[in-house]
PDB file of N, CA, C and O in Angstrom:
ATOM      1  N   UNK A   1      11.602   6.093  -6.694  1.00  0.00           N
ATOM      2  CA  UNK A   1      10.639   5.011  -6.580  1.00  0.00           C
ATOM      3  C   UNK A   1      10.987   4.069  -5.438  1.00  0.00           C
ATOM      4  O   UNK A   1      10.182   3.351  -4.845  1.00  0.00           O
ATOM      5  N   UNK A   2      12.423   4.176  -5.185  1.00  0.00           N
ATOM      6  CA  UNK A   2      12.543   3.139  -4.379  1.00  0.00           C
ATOM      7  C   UNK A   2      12.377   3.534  -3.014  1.00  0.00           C
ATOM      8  O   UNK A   2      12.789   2.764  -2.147  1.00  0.00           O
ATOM      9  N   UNK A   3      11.744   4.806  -2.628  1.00  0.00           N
ATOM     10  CA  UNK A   3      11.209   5.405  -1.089  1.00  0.00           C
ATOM     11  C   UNK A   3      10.229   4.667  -1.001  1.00  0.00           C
ATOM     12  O   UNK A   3      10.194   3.885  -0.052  1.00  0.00           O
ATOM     13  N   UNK A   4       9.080   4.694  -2.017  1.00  0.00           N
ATOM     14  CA  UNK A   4       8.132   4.062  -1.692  1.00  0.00           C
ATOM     15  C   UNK A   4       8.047   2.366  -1.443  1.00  0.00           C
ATOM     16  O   UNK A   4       7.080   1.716  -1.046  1.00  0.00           O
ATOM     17  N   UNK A   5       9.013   2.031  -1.711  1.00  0.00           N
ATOM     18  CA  UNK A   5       9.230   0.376  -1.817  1.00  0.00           C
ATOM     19  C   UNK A   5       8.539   0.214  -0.285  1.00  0.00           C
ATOM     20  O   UNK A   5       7.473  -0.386  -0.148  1.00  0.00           O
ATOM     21  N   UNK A   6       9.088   0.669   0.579  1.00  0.00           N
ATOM     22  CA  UNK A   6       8.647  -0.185   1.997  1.00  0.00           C
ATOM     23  C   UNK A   6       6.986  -0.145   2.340  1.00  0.00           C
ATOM     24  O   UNK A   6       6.386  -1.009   2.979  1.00  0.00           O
ATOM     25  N   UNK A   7       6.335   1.212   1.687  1.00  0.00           N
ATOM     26  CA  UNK A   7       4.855   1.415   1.502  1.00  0.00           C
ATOM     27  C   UNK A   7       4.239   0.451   0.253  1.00  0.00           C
ATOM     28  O   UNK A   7       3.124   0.586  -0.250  1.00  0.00           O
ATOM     29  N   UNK A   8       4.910  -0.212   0.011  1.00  0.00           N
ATOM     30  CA  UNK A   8       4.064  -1.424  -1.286  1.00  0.00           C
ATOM     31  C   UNK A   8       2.641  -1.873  -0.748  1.00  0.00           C
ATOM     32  O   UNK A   8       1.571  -1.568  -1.276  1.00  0.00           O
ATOM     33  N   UNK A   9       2.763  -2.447   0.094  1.00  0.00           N
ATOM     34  CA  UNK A   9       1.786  -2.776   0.289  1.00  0.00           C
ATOM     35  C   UNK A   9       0.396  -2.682   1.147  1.00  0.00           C
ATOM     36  O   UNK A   9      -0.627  -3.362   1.236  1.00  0.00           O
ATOM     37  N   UNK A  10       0.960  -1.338   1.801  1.00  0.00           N
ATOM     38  CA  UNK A  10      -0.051  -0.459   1.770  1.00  0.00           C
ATOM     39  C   UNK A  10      -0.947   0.432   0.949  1.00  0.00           C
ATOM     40  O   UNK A  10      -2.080   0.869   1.153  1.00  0.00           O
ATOM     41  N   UNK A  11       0.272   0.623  -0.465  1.00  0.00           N
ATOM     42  CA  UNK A  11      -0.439   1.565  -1.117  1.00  0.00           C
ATOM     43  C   UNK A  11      -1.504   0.734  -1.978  1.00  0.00           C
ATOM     44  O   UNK A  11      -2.496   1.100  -2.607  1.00  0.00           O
ATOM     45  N   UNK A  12      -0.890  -0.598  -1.757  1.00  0.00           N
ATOM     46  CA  UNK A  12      -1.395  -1.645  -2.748  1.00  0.00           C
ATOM     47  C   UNK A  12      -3.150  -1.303  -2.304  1.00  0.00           C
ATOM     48  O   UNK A  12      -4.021  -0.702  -2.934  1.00  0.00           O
ATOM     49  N   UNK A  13      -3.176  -2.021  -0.870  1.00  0.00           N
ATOM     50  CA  UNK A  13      -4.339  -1.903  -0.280  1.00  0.00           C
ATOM     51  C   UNK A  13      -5.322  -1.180  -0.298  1.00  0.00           C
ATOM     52  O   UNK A  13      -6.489  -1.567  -0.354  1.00  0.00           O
ATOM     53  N   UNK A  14      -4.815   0.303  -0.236  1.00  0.00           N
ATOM     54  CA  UNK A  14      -5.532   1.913  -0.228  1.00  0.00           C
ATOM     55  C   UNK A  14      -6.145   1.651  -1.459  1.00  0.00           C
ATOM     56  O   UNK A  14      -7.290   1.253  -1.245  1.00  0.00           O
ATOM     57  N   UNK A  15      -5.835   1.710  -2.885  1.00  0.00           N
ATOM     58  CA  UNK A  15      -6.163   1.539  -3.920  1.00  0.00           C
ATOM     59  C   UNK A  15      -6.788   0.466  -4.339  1.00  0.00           C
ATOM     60  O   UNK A  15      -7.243   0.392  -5.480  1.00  0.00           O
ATOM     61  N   UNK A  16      -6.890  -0.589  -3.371  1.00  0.00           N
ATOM     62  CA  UNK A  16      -8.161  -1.444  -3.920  1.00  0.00           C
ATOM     63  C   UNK A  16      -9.209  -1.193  -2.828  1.00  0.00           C
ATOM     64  O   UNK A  16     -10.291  -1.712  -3.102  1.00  0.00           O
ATOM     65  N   UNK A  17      -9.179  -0.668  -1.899  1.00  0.00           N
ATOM     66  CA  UNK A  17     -10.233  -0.445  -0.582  1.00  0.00           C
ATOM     67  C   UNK A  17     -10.944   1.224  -1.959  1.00  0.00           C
ATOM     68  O   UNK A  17     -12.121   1.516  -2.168  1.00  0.00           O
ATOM     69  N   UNK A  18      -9.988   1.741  -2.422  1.00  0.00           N
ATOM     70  CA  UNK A  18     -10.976   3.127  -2.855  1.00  0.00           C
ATOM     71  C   UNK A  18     -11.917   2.234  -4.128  1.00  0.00           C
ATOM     72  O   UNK A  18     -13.123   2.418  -4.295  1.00  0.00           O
ATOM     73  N   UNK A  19     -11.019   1.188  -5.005  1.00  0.00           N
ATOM     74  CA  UNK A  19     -11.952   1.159  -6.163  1.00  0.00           C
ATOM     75  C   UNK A  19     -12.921  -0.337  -5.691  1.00  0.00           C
ATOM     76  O   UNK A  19     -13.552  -1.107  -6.415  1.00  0.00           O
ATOM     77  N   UNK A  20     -12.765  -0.341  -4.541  1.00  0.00           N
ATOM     78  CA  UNK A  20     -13.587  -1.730  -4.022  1.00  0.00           C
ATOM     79  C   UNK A  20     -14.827  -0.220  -3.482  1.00  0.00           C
ATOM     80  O   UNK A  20     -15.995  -0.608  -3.529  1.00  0.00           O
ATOM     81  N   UNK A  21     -14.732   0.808  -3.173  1.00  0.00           N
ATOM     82  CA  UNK A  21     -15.247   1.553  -3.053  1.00  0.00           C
ATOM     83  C   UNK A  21     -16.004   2.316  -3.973  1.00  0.00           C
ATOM     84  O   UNK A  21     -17.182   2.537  -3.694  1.00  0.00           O
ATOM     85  N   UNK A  22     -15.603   2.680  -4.849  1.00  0.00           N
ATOM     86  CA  UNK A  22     -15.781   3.262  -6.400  1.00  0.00           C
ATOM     87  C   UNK A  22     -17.253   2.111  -6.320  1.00  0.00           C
ATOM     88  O   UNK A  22     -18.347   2.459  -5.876  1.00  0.00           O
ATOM     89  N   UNK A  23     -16.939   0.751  -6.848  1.00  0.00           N
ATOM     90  CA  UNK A  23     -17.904   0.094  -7.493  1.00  0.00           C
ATOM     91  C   UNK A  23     -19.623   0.517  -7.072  1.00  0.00           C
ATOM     92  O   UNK A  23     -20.669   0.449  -7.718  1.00  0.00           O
ATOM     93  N   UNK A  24     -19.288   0.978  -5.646  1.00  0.00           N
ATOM     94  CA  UNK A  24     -20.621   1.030  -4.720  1.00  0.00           C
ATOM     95  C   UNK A  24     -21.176   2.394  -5.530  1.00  0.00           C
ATOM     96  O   UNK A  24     -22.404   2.459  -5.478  1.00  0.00           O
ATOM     97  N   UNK A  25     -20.613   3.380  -6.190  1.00  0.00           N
ATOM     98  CA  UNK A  25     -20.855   4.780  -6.006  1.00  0.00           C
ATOM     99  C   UNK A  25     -21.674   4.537  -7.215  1.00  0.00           C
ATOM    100  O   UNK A  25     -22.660   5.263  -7.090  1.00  0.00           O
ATOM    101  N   UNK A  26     -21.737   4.011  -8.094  1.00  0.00           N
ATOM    102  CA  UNK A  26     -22.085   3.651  -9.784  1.00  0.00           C
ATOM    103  C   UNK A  26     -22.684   2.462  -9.915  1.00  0.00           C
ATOM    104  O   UNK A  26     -22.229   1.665 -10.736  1.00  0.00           O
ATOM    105  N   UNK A  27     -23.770   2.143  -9.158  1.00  0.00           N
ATOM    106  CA  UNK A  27     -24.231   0.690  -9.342  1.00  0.00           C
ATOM    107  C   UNK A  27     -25.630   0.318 -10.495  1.00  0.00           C
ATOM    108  O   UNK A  27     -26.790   0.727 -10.461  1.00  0.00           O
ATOM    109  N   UNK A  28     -25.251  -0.195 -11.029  1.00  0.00           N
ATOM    110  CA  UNK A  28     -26.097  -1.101 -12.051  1.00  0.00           C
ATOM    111  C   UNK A  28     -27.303  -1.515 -11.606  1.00  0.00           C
ATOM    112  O   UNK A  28     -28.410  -1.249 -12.074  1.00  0.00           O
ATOM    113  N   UNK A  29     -27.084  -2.034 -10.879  1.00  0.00           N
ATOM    114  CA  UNK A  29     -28.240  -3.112 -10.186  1.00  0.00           C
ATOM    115  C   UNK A  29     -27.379  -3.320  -9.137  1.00  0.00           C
ATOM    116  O   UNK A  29     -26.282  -2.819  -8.889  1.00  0.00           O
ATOM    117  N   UNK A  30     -28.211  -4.338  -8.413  1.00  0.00           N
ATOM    118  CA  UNK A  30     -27.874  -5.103  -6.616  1.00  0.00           C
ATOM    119  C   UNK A  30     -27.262  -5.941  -6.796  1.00  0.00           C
ATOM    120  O   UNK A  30     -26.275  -6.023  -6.065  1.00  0.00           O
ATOM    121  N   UNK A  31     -27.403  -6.717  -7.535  1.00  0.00           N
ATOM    122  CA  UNK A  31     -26.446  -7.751  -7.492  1.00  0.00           C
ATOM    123  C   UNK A  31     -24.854  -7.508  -8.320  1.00  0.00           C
ATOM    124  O   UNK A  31     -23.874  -8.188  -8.014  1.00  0.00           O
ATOM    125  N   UNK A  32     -24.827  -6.724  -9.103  1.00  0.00           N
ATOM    126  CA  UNK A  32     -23.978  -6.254 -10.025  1.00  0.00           C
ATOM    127  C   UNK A  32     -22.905  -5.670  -8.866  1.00  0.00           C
ATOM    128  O   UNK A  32     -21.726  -5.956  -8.656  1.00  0.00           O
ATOM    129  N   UNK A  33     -23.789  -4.761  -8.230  1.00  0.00           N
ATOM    130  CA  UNK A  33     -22.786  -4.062  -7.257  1.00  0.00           C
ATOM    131  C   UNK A  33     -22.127  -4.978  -6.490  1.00  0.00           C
ATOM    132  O   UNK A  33     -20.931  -5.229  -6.640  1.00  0.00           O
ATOM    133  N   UNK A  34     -23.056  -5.657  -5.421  1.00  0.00           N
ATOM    134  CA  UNK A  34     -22.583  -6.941  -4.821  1.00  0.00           C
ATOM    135  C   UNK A  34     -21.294  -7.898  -5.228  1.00  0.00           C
ATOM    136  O   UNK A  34     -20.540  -8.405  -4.397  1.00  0.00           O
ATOM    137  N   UNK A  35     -21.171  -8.067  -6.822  1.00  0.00           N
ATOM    138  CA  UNK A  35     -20.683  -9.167  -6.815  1.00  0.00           C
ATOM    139  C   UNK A  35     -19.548  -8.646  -7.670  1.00  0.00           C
ATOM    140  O   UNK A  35     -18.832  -9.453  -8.262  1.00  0.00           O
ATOM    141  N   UNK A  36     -19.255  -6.806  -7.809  1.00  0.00           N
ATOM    142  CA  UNK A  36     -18.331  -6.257  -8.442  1.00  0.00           C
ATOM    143  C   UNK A  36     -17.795  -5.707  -6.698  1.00  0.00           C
ATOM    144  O   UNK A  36     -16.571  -5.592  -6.626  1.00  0.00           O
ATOM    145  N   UNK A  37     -18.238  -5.516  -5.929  1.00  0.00           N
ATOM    146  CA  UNK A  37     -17.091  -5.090  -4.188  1.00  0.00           C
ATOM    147  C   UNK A  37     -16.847  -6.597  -3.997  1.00  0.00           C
ATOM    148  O   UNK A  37     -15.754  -6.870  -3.502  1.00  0.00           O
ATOM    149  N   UNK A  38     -17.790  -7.791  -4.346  1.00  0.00           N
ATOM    150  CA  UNK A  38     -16.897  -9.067  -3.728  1.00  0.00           C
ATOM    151  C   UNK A  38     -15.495  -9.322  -4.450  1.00  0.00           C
ATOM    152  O   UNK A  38     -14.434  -9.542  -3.866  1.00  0.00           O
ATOM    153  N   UNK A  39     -15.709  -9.245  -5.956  1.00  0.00           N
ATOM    154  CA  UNK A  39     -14.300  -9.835  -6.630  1.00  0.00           C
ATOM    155  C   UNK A  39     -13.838  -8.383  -6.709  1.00  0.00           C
ATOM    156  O   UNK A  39     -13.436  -8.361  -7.872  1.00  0.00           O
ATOM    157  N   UNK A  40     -13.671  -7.377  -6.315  1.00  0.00           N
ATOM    158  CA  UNK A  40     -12.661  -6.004  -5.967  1.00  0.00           C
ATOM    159  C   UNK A  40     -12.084  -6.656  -4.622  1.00  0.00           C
ATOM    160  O   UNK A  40     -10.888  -6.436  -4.433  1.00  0.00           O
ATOM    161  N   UNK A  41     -12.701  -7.367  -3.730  1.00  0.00           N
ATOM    162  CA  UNK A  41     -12.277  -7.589  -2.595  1.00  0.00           C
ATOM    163  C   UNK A  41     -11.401  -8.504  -2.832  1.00  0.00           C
ATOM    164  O   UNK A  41     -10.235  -8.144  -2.994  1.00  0.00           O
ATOM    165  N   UNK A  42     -11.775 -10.035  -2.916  1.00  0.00           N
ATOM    166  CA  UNK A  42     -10.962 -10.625  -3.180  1.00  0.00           C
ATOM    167  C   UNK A  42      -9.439 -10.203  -4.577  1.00  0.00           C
ATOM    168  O   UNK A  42      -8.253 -10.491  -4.421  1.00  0.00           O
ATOM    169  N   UNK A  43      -9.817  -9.766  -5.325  1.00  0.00           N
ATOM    170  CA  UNK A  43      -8.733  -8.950  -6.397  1.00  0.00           C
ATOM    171  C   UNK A  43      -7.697  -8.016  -5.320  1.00  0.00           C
ATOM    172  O   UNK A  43      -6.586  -7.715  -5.756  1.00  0.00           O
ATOM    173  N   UNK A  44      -8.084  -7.578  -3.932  1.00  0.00           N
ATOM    174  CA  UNK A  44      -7.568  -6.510  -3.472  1.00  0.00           C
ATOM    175  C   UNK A  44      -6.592  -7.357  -2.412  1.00  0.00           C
ATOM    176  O   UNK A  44      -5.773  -6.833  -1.657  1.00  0.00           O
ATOM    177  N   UNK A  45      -6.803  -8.452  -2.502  1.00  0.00           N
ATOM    178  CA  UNK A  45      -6.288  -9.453  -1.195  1.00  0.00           C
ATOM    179  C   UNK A  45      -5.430 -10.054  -1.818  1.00  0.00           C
ATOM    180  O   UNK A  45      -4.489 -10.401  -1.104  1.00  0.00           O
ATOM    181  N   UNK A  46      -5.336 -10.389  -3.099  1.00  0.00           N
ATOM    182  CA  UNK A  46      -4.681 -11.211  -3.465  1.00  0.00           C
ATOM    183  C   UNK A  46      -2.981 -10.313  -4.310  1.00  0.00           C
ATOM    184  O   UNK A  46      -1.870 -10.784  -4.553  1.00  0.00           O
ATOM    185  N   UNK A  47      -3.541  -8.971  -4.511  1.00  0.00           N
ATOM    186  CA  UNK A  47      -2.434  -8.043  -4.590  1.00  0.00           C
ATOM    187  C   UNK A  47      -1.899  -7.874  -3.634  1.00  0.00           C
ATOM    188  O   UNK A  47      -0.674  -7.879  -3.752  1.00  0.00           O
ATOM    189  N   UNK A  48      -2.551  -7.596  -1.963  1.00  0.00           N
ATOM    190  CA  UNK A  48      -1.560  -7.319  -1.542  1.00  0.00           C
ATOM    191  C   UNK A  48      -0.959  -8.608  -0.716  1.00  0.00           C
ATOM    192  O   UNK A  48      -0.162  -8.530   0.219  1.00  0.00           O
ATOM    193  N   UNK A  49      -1.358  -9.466  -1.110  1.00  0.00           N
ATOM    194  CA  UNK A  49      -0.624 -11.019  -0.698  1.00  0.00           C
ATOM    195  C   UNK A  49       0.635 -10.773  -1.966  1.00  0.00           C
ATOM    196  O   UNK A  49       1.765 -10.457  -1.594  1.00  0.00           O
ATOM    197  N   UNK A  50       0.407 -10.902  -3.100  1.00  0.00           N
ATOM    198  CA  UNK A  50       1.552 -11.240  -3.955  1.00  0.00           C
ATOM    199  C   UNK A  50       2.633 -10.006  -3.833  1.00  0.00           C
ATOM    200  O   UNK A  50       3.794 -10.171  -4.210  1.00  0.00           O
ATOM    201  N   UNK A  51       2.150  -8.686  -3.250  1.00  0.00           N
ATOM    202  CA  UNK A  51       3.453  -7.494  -3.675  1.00  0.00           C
ATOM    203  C   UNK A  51       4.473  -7.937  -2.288  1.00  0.00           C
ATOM    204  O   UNK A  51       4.246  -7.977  -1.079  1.00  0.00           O
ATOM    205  N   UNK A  52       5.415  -8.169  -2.937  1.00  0.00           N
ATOM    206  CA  UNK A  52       6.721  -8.414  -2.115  1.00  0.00           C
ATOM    207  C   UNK A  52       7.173  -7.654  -0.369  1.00  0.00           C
ATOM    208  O   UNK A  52       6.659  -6.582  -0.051  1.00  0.00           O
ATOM    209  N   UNK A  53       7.789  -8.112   0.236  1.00  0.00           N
ATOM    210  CA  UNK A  53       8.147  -7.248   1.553  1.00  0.00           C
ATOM    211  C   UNK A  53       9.202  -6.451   1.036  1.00  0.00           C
ATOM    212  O   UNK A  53       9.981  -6.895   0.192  1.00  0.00           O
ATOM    213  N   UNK A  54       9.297  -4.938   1.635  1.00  0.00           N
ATOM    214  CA  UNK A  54      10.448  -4.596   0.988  1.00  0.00           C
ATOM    215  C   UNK A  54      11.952  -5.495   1.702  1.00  0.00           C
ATOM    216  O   UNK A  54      13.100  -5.343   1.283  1.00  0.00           O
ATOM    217  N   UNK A  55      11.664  -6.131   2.496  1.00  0.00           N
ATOM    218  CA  UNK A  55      12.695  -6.314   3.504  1.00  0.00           C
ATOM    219  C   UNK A  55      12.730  -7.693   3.818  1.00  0.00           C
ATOM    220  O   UNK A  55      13.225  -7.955   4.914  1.00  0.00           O
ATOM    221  N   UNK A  56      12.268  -8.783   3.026  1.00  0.00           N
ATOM    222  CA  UNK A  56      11.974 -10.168   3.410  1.00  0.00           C
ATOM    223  C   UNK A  56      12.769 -10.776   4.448  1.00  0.00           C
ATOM    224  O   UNK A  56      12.458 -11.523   5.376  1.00  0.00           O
ATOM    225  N   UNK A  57      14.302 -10.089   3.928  1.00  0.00           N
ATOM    226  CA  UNK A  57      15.403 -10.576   5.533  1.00  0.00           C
ATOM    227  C   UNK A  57      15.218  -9.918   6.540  1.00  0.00           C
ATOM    228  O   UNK A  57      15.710 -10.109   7.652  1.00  0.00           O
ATOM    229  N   UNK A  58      14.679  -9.310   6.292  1.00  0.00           N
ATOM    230  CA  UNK A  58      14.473  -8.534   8.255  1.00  0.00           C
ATOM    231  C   UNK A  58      15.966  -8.090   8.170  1.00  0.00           C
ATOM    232  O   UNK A  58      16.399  -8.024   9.321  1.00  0.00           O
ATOM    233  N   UNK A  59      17.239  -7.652   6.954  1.00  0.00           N
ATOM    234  CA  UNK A  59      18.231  -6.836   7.545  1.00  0.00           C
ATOM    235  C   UNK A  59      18.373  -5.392   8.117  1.00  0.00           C
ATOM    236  O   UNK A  59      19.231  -4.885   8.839  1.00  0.00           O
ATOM    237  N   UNK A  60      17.341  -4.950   7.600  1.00  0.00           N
ATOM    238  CA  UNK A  60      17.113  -3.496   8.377  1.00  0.00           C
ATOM    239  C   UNK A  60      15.932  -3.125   9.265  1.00  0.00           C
ATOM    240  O   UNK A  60      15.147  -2.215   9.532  1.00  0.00           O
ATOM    241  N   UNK A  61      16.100  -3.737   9.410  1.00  0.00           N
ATOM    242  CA  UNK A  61      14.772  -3.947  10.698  1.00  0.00           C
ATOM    243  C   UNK A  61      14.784  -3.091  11.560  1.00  0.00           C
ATOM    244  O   UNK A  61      13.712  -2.616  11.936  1.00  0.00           O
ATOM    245  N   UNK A  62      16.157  -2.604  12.175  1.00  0.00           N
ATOM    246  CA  UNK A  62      16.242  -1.208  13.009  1.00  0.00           C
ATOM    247  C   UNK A  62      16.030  -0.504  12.484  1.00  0.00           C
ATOM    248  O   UNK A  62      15.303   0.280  13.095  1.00  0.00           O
ATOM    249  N   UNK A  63      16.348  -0.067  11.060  1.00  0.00           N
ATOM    250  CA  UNK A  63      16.217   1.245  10.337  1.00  0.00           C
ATOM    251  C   UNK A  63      14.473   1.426  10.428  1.00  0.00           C
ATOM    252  O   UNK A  63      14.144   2.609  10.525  1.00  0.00           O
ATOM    253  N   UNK A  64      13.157   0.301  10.407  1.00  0.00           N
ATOM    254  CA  UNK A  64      11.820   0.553  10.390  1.00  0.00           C
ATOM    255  C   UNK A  64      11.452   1.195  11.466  1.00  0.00           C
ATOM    256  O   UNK A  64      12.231   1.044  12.407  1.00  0.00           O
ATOM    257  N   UNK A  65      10.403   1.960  11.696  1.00  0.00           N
ATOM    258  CA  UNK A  65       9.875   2.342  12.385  1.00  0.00           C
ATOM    259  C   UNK A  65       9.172   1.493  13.362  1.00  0.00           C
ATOM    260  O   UNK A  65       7.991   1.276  13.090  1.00  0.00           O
ATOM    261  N   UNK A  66       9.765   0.819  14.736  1.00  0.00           N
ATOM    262  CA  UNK A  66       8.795   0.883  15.334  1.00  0.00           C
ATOM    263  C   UNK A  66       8.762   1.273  16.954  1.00  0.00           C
ATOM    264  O   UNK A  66       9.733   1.787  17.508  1.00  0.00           O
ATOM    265  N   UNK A  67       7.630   0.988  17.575  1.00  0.00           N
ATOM    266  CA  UNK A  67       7.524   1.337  19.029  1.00  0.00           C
ATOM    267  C   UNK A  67       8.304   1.429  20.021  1.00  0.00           C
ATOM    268  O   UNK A  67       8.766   0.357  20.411  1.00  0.00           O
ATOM    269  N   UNK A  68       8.670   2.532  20.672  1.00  0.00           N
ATOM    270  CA  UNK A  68       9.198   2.685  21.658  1.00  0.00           C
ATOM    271  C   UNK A  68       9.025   1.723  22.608  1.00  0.00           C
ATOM    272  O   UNK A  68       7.980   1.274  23.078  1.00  0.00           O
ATOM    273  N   UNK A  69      10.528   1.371  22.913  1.00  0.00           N
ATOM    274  CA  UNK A  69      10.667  -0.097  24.128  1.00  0.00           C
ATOM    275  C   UNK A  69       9.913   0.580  25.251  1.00  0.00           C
ATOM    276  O   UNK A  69      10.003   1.791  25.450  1.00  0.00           O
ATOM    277  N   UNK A  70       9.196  -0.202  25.951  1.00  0.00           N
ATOM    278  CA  UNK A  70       8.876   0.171  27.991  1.00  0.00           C
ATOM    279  C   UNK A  70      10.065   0.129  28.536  1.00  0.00           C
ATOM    280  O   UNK A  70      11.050  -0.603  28.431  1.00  0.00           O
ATOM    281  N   UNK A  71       9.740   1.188  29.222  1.00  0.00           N
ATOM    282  CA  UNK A  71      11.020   1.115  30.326  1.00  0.00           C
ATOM    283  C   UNK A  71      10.957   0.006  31.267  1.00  0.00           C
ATOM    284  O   UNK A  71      10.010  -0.772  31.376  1.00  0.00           O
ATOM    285  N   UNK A  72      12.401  -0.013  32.165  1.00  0.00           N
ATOM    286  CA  UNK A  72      12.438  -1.072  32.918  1.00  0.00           C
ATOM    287  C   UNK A  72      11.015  -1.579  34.085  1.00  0.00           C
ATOM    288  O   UNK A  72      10.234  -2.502  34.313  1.00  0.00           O
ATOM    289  N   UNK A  73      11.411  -0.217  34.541  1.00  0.00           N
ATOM    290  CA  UNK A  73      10.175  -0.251  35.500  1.00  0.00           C
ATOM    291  C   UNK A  73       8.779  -0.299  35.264  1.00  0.00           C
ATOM    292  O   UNK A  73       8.048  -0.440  36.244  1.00  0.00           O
ATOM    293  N   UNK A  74       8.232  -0.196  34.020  1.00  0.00           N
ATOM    294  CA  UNK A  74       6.925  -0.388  33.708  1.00  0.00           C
ATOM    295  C   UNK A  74       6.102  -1.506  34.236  1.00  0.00           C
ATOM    296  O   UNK A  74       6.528  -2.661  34.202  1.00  0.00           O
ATOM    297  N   UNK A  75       4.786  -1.164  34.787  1.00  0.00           N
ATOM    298  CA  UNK A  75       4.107  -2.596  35.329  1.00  0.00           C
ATOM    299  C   UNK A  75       3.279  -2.226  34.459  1.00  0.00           C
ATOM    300  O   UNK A  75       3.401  -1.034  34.177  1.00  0.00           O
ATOM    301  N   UNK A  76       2.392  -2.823  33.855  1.00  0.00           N
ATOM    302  CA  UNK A  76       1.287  -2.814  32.749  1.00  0.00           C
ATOM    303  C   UNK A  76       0.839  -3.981  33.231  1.00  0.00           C
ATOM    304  O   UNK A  76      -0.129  -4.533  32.708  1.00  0.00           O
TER     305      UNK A  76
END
């Protein structure tokens, strides 16, 4: 479980973007739908605001994945 720790809050996201999705597929009525993707939305924001960083200290920060430095000579 703890591989997935650094994906928290992505997976958080995925899973409220599908059932913020879901609501549209099964709709009641217009407004029902409407106002079941608004509070999926907001419900989906506020999970992935509260799920934790895996890494709040930034101590492994090299170990993350990211972008290859530019070389010296790069003009961009």
């Amino acid at each position: 479980m703890t591989s997935l720790k650094p994906y928290a809050k992505a997976i958080v996201a995925v899973v409220g973007a599908i059932v913020t999705g879901l609501t549209q597929v099964f709709p009641d009525s217009p407004d029902v739908s409407r106002w079941c993707a608004f509070v999926m939305s907001v419900l989906t924001v506020a999970a992935v605001y509260l799920t934790p960083n895996a890494d709040p200290t930034g101590t492994h920060q090299a170990e993350s994945t990211q972008p290859p430095a530019a070389p010296e000579n790069f003009v961009g």
